[in-house]
C-alpha positions in Angstrom: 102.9 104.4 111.5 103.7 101.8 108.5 106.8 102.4 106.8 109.6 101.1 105.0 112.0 99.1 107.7 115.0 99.3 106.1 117.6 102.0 105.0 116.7 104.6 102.6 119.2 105.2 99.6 119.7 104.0 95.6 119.8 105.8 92.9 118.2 109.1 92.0 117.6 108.9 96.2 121.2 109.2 97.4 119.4 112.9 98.9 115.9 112.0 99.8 116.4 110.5 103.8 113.9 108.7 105.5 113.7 111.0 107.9 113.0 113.6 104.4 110.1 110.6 103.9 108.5 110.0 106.9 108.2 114.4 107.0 106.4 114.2 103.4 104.1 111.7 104.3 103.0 113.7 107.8 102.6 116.9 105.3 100.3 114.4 103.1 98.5 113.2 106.2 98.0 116.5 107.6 96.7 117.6 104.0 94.2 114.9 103.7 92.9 115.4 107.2 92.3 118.9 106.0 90.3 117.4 102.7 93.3 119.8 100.5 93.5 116.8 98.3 95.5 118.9 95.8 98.1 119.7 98.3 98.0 115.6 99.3 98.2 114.5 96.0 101.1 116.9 95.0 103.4 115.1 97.9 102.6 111.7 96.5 103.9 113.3 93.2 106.7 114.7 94.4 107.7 111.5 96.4 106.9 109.6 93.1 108.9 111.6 91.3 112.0 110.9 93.9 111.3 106.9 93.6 109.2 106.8 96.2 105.5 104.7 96.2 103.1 105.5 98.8 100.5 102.8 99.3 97.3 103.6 101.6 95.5 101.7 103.8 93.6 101.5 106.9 96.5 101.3 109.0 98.1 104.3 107.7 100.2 105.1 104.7 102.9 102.4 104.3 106.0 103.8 101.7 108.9 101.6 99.0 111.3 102.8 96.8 110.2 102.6 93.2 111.7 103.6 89.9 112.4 107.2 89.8 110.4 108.8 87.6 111.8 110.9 84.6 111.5 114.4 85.2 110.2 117.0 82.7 111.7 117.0 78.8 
């Protein structure tokens, strides 16, 4: 499966693993497979909100830290 090749950390990250990664993007897989595209999208969310960018392709779903997005108010 794509992925990110190097260590996982930085800020707002310091707890998310790769391992906690590679996991959410199985769930998201798994999800899709099942067409629960609400379920799917909410782990993209949720890794988005962590700093973490999915990107999709035919190979599989390929992952990069990103800026952490602010959480609610």
């Amino acid at each position: 499966m794509p992925g990110h090749s190097q260590g996982f950390c930085g800020r707002g990250r310091a707890e998310l693993s790769e391992a906690d990664v590679v996991a959410a993007i199985e769930e998201r897989t798994a999800a899709r497979a099942a067409k629960d595209f609400a379920a799917a999208d909410a782990v993209r969310l949720r890794l988005a909100g962590r700093g973490v960018l999915l990107m999709d392709s035919g190979g599989g779903t390929a992952w990069r830290p990103g800026l952490q997005e602010p959480g609610p108010g």
